[in-house]
C-alpha positions in Angstrom: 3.4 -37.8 8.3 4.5 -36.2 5.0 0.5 -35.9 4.3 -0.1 -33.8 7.5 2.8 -31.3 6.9 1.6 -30.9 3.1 -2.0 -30.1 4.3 -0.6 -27.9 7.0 1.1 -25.7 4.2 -1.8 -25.7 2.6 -3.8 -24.5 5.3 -1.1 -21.8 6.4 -1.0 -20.9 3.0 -4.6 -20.2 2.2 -5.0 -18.3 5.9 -2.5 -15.7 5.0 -4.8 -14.7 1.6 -7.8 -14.9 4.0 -6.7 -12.6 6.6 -4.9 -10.4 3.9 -8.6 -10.5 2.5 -10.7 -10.1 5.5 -8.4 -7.7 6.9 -8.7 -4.9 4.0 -12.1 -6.4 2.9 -11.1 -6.8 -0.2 -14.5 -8.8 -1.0 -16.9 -7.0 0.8 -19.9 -9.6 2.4 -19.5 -12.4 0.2 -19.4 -15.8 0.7 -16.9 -17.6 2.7 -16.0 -19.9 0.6 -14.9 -17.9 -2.1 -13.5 -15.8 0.0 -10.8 -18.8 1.1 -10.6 -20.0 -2.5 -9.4 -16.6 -3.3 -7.4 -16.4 -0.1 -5.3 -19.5 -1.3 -4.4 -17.2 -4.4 -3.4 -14.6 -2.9 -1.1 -16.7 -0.1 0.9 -18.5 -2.7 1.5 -15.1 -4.3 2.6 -13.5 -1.3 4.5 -16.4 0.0 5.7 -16.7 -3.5 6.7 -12.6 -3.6 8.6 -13.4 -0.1 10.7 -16.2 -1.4 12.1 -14.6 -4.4 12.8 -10.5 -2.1 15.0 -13.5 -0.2 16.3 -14.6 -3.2 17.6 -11.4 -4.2 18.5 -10.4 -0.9 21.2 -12.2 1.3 18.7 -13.7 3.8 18.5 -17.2 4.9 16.0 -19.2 4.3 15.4 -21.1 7.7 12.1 -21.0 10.2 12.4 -18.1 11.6 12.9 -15.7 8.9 10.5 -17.3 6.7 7.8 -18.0 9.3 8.3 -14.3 11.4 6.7 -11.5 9.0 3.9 -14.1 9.4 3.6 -14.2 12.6 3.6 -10.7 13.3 1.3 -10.0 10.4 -1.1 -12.4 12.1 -0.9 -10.6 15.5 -1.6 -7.2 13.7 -4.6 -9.0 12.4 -6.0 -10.8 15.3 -6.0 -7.4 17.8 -7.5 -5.3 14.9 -10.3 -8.2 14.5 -10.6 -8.1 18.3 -10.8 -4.3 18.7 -13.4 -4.2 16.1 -15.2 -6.9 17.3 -15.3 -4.9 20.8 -16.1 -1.7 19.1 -19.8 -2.6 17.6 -20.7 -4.7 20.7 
């Protein structure tokens, strides 16, 4: 069980690089791969930047105030991938 939580970090992890990346287009039309090898980078960074503004701030660190910027970030990303998608059809 400990296995499948650790690979679903990882995988949370690396999607918040990717859509950070896809969503500016930070690589232009490269290849996918690189494009989540960089996107891991770039989450732990991010996740990393997150966990120390909550170390210096006097927030919690529980579910919901860890996993919420996320979520909404995610949102923001999915209708702006959905209204582009539906603009050039």
């Amino acid at each position: 069980m400990n296995i499948v939580i650790v690979l679903l970090a990882i995988l949370f992890i690396t999607f918040i690089g990717y859509c950070f990346i896809d969503t500016f287009d930070l690589l232009g039309k490269r290849n996918k791969l690189l494009s989540i090898a960089y996107g891991y980078g770039l989450g732990v960074g991010f996740v990393a930047m997150q966990l120390y503004v909550y170390a210096r701030l006097p927030i919690p660190w529980n579910t919901t105030s860890i996993l919420l910027p996320w979520i909404l970030f995610f949102s923001i990303f999915y209708f702006l991938k959905k209204k582009q998608m539906r603009f050039f059809t």
